[in-house]
Every structure is written in structure tokens, then in C-alpha cells.
C-alpha positions as CSV (number, residue, x, y, z in Angstrom):
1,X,238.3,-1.9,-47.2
2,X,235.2,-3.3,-45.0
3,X,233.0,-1.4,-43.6
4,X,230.4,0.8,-45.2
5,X,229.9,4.6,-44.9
6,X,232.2,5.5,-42.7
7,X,232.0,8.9,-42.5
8,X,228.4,9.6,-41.6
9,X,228.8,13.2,-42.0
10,X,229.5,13.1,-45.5
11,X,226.2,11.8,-46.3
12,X,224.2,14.9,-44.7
13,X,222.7,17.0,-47.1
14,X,223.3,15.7,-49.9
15,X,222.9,18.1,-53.2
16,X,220.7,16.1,-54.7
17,X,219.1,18.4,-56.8
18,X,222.2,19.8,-58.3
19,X,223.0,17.9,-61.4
20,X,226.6,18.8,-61.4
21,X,229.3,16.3,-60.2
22,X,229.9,15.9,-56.9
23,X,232.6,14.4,-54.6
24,X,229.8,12.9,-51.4
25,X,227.1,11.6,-54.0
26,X,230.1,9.9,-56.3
27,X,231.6,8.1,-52.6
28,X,228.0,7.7,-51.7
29,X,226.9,6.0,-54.9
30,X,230.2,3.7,-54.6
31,X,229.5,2.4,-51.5
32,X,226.2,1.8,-52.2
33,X,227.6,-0.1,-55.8
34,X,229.9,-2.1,-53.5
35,X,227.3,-3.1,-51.2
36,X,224.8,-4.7,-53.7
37,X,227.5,-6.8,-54.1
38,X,226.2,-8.5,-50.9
39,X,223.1,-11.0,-50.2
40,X,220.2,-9.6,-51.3
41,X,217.3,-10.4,-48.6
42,X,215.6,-12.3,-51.4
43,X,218.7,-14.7,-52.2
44,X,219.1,-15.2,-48.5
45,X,215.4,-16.9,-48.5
46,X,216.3,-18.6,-51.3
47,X,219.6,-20.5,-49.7
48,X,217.7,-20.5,-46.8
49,X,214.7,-22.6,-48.4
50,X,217.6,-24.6,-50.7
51,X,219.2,-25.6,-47.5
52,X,216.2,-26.6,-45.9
53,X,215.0,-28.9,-48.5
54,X,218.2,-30.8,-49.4
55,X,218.3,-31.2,-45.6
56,X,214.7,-32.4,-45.9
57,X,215.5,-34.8,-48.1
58,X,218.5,-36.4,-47.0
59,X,216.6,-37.4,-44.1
60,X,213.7,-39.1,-46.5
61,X,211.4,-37.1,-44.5
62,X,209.2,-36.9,-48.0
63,X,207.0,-34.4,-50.1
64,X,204.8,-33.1,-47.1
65,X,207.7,-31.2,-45.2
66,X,209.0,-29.9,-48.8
67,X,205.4,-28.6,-49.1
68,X,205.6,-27.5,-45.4
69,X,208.9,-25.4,-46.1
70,X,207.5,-23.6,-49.4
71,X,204.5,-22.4,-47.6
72,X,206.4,-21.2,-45.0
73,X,209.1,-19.2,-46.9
74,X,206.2,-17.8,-48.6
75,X,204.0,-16.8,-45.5
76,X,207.1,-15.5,-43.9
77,X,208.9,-14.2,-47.0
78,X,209.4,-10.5,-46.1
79,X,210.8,-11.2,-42.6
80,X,214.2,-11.6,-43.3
81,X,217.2,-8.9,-42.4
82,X,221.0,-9.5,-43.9
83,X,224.1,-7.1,-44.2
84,X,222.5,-5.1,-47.2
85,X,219.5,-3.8,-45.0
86,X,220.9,-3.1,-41.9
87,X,224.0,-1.5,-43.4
88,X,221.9,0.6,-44.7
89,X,219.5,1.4,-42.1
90,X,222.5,2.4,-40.4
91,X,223.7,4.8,-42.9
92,X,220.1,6.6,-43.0
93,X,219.2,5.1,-46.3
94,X,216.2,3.1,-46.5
95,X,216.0,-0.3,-48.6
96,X,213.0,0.1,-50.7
97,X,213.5,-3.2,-52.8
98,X,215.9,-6.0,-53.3
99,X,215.4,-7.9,-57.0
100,X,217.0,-10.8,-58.2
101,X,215.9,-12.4,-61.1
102,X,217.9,-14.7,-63.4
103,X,221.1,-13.1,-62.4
104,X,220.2,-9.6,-62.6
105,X,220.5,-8.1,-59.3
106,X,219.6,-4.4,-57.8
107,X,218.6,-2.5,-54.9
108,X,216.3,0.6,-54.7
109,X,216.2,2.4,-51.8
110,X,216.0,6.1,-50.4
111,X,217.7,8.4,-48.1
112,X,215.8,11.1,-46.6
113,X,217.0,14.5,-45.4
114,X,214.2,15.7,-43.5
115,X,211.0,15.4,-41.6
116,X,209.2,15.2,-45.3
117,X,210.3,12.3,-47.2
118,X,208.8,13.1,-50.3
119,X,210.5,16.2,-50.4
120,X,213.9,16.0,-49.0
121,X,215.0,12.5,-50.4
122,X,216.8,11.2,-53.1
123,X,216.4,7.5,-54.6
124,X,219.1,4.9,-55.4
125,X,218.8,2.2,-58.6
126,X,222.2,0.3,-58.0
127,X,222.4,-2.7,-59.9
128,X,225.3,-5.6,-58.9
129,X,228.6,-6.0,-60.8
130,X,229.9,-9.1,-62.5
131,X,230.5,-12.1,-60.0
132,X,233.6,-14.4,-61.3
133,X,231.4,-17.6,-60.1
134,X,228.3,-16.8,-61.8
135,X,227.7,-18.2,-65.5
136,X,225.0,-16.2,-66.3
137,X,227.2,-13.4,-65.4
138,X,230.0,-14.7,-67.7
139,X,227.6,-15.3,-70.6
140,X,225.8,-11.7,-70.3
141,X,229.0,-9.9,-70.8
142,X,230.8,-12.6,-73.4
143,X,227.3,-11.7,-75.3
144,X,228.9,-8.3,-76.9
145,X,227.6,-8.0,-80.1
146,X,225.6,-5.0,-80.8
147,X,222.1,-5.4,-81.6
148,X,218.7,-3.2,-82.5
149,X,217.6,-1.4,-78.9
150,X,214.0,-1.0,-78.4
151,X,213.4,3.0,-79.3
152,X,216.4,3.0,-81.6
153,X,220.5,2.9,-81.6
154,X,222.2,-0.1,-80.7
155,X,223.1,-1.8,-77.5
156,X,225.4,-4.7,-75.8
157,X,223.5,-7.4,-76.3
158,X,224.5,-9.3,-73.4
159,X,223.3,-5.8,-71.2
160,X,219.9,-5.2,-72.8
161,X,218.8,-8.8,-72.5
162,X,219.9,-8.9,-68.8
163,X,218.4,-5.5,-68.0
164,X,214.9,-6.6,-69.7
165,X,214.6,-9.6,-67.1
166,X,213.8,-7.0,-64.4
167,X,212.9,-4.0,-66.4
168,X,208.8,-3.9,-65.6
169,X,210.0,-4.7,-61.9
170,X,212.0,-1.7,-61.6
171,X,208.9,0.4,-63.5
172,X,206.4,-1.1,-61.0
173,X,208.8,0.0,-57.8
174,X,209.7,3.3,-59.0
175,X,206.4,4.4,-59.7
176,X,205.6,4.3,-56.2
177,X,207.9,7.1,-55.9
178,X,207.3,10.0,-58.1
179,X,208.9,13.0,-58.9
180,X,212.2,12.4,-56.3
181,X,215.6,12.3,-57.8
182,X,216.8,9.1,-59.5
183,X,220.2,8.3,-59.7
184,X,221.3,5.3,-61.5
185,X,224.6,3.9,-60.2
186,X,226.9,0.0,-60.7
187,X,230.3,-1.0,-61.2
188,X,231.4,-3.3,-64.5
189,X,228.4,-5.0,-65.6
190,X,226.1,-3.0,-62.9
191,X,227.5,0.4,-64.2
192,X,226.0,-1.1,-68.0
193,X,223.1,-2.2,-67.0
194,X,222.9,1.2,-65.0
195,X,223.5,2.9,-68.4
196,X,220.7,0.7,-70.0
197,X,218.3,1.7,-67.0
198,X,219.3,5.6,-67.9
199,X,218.0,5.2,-71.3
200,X,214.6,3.8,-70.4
201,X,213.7,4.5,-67.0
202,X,215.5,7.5,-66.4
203,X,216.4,9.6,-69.7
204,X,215.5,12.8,-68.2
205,X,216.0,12.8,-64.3
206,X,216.3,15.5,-61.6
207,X,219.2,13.0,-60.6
208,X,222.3,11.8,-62.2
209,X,223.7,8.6,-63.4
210,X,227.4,7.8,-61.6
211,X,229.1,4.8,-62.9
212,X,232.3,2.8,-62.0
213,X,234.8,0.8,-63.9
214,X,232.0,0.1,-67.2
215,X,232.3,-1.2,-70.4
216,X,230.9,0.4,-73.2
217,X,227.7,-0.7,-73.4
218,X,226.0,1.1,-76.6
219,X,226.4,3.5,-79.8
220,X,226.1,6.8,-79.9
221,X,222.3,6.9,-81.2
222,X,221.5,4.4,-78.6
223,X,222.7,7.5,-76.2
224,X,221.4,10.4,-78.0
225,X,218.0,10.6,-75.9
226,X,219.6,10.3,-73.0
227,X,219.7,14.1,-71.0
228,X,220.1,12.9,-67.5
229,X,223.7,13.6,-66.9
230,X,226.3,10.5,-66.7
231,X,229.8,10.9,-64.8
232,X,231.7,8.0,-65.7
233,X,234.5,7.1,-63.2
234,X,237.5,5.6,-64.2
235,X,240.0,4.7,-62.0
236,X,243.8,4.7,-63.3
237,X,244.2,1.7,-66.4
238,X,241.1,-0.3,-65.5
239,X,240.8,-2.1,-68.4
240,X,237.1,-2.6,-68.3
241,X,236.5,0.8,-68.9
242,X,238.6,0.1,-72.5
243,X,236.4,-2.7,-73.5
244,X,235.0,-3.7,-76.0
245,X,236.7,-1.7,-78.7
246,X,235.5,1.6,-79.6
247,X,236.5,3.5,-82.7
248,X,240.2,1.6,-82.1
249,X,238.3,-1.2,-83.1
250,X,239.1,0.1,-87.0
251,X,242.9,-0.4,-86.3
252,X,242.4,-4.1,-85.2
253,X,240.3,-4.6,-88.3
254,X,243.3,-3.1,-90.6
255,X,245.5,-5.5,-88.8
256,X,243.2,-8.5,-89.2
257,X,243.0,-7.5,-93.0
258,X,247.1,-7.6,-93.6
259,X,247.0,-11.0,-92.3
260,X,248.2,-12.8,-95.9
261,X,246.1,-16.1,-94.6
262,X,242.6,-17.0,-96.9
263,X,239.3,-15.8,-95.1
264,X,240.9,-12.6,-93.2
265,X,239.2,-10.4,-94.6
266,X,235.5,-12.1,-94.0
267,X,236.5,-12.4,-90.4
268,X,237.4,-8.9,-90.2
269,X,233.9,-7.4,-92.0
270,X,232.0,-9.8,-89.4
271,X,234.0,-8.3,-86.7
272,X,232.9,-4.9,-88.1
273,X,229.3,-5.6,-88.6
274,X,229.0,-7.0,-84.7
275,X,230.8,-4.5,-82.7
276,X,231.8,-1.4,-84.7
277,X,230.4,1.7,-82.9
278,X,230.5,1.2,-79.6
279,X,230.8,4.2,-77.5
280,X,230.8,5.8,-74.0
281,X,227.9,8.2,-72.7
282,X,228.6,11.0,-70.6
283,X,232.0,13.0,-68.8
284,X,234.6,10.6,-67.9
285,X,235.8,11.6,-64.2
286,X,239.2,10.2,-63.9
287,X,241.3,8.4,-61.2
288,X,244.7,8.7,-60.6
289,X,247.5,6.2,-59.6
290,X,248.5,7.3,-56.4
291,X,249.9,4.9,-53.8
292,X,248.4,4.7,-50.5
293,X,250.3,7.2,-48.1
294,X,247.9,9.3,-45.8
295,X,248.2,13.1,-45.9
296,X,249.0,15.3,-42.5
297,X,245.0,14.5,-41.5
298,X,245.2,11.0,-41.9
299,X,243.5,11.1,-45.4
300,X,244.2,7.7,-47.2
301,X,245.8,8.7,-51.2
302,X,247.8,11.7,-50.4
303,X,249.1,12.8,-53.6
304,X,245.6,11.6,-55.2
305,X,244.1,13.6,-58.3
306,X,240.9,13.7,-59.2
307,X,240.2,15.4,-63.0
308,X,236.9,16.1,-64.5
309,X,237.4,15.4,-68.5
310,X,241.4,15.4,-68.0
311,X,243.8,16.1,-70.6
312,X,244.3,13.1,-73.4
313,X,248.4,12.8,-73.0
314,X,248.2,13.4,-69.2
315,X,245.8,10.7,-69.1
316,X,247.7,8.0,-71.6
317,X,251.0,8.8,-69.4
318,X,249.6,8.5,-66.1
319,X,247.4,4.6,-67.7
320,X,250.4,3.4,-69.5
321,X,253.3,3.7,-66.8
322,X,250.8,2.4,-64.3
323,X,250.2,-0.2,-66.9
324,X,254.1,-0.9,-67.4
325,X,254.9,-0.5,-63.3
326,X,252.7,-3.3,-62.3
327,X,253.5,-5.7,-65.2
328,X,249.8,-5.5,-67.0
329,X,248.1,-6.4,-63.8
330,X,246.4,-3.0,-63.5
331,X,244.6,-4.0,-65.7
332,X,242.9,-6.0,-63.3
333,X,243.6,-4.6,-59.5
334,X,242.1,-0.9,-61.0
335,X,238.8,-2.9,-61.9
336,X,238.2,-3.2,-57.7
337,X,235.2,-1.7,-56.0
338,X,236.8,-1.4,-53.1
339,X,239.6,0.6,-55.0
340,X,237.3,3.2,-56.5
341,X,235.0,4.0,-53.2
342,X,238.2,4.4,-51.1
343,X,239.9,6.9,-53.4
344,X,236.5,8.5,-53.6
345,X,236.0,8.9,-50.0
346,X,239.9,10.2,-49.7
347,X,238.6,13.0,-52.6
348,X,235.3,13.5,-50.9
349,X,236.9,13.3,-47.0
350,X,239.4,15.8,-48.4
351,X,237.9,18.4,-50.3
352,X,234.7,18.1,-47.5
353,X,237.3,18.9,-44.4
């Protein structure tokens, strides 16, 4: 799966005042969550400038062209395009801000209805997912210990820390835009950090949080504030979406304990005082394994089922043979963007026909 948005007239009008679930905002929100995955404008200066420089100084051309090339990039720091901006422009969405610091990454932009913007749009926080090459994204997520959130409850530790680095960013841009709908969207570690972003810029929102393939990123009192509604997509056995351990952390810990080997049972109450409580917010909005057969319209995921808080067994049965078909390497292939936008655009294509 490549191209964005393509079906254009699923993204006209929008119910973006209706906080229920809906099939066009969750395909909507996905492609938008697999397009921050892109060059931001801002890292494209930035390679730009890097390349520039190193070329610079492999030619010993010295400290005045360096200088040269810093004042430029900063005179002429706006003026660059890349796939995120135009993809959107093209969609009808406009890209408010690109942010990138220290390996937090997001977009906020807008999509108007209307001739009157400030009353027929909805805006889009979308933060990036985890990137395999980045360290810093490695380290925020390995960083899951649960620790005192500002306001009260407890939070990933790894997710508030990353989502603080761009947290009075994100208040400066969206105060330029009161009183339109918010929703919060990311896949992995951007569906967390969207979840971190619900509890402090967005607790009560006309909008609606959607999130795709994420972790658990807090407890439940970290949560409890929270009354914008969150639809948490999970597609088949993703096993992101099962980490780290919930309540079935208390069965590893009774494990660890009937280990006969000296010091068990202090690595077992440090496990507990870490990570015991973490939880998921909102109404899980679950993904079937379905193979990739097109219906009698061409439809990608024929026999596709989409299920709004589904039914526990039905739910294990349909994970654990998908779990046991592909060898454990669901595990992995369910945690794809791509995966989750196109089996939300077959749900949304289909039931929008």
C-alpha cells in the first residue's frame, strides 16, 4: 500500500462533531498516522543543511561558507515542500505544523469542509510511530517503568518524557485554533504519545482520540480524567497492543516466584513495583484476520469483520489461530500501518458504498 487517500470521496463531510466511532474518520486518521511516518519539512532542512556542510567541508572551503549555509537555512527556513505537505494539500487537508524535536515527531494540520474554516473544520495531532533505526526511539519505549504523571496516576515513562519534549510546542500551535475539534491519532509509540497528548491537551474534546496498534501506556488513574472518547484499534494478534503486561502481569510474577533459585522473589516484587497496573483507555475496535480476496465491487478483505468491543472467546480464537497459522509472526506483520489503513479503508469503502 502506497498512495494516500485514495478515495477522495470518503473524506467529504466528515462527522466531525459526532463523537461516536466512525468508519471515514478511523481510515482518515490512519492514513494520516501512516503519513507522519514520512519527512517532516523540518527534517528535510535539516539533511539538507547536514549535507551541505559536510559537503562544505570536504572541500576545505572553511568556517565562512558554514556560516553562509546556517544563515541561509534560516532566512529561507519555511520554503521547503516534501511528500507530507503536498500529499496533504492534495487530500484537502492543510499542514498547520510539522515538529520534530529530539525524536518526537508530529504533524497538526486541518481539513475544512466549507467556505468558513473556523466553523466547518476539524484539526489533526498525529504524532509518528516507532522507527527501527532510531535509538531514541528504541530507548523511549525500552523505558517502561511506570512513574508519577504530572496531575496524578501513572504513566510509561519512556511516553511522558518523550511527549514533554514538545508538549508547550503543541500548546502554543493549538491555541491558535480554538474551539474546532481535536482528534488525537498515532500508531505504536505515536498512538501512546497520542494517549499522553489526550490526557493533557485534550481531556475533554469535541473530537475523539483514534489510535492504532499501541501499547499500554498508563494506569487507570492516570486515565480517569480523560472524557474525550478513545477507539482503540487493534488489528488481529498485533502484539504491541499486548504489551507491556497488564493485569496478566500477576501470573508472570507467580511464575517468577516458583522459580526454587535464591533472589526470585526480590526480582519478582521489583517487577511488581515498576510495571504493575498498566492498563488500556477507551473501546477497543477490533480487526479481523481475513486474507486479501476482493469482494464482487472490487473491495480489498472480503470476508473482513470489523467489531466494536467484540466478544472475549471470539476474540482469543480468532488472535490465537492467527497466532498459530503464521508461526508467531503475526505477531509482528499485524503491527503494520499499512495493514490497519487498508483494512480500514475496505470497512469504510464498504459500508460508505
Amino acid at each position: 500500500m502506497s498512495g494516500y487517500f485514495s478515495d477522495p470521496g470518503l473524506i467529504r463531510q466528515v462527522p466531525i462533531l459526532r463523537a461516536a466511532y466512525s468508519d471515514r474518520t478511523a481510515w482518515i486518521l490512519a492514513e494520516i498516522s501512516r503519513l507522519v511516518y514520512e519527512k517532516l519539512p523540518s527534517e528535510i532542512r535539516v539533511d539538507e543543511l547536514v549535507r551541505r556542510i559536510l559537503e562544505s567541508a570536504r572541500t576545505n572551503k572553511g568556517e565562512a561558507v558554514v556560516r553562509e549555509l546556517v544563515a541561509a537555512a534560516i532566512e529561507n527556513g519555511q520554503q521547503v515542500d516534501g511528500v507530507v505537505a503536498s500529499t496533504l494539500e492534495e487530500a484537502g487537508f492543510e499542514l498547520l505544523e510539522g515538529i520534530a524535536v529530539q525524536g518526537c515527531e508530529a504533524i497538526l494540520v486541518r481539513l475544512n469542509f466549507g467556505v468558513d474554516p473556523q466553523r466547518q473544520s476539524m484539526i489533526v495531532l498525529a504524532f509518528r510511530g516507532t522507527q527501527v533505526s532510531s535509538i531514541r526511539d528504541i530507548s523511549t519505549d525500552l523505558r517502561a517503568n511506570l512513574v508519577a504523571a504530572p496531575g496524578g496516576g501513572r504513566a510509561h515513562a519512556g511516553f511522558l518524557a518523550a511527549f514533554e519534549k514538545v508538549r508547550d510546542r503543541l500548546e502554543s500551535a493549538l491555541a491558535r485554533y480554538p474551539g474546532l475539534p481535536l482528534y488525537l491519532t498515532g500508531h505504536s509509540l505515536g498512538a501512546a504519545l497520542a494517549l499522553v497528548a489526550t490526557r493533557y491537551l485534550g481531556s475533554d474534546s469535541t473530537g475523539a482520540t483514534y489510535t492504532f496498534g499501541c501499547p499500554r501506556a498508563g494506569d487507570d488513574h492516570f486515565f480517569a480524567p480523560i472524557r474525550t472518547p478513545i477507539y482503540r484499534v487493534v488489528n488481529a494478534a498485533d502484539g504491541v497492543t499486548r504489551i507491556p503486561f497488564g493485569y496478566s502481569l500477576v501470573l508472570l510474577l507467580s511464575l517468577i516466584r516458583l522459580i526454587p533459585i535464591n533472589g526470585t522473589f526480590r526480582i519478582a516484587e521489583f517487577l511488581r513495583r515498576q510495571f504493575f497496573g498498566y492498563t488500556h483507555a477507551g473501546s477497543i475496535v477490533f480487526l479481523s484476520d481475513a486474507p486479501n480476496i476482493p469482494d464482487d465491487q472490487q473491495i480489498p478483505f472480503r470476508d473482513l469483520q470489523v467489531e466494536m468491543s467484540p466478544e472475549a472467546v471470539w476474540r482469543f480464537i480468532v488472535v490465537v489461530r492467527r497466532f498459530l497459522l503464521t508461526g508467531g509472526k503475526a505477531v509482528v506483520a499485524d503491527h503494520s500501518m499499512s495493514d490497519y489503513a487498508l483494512k480500514l479503508f475496505a470497512q469504510a469503502k464498504r459500508r460508505n458504498a
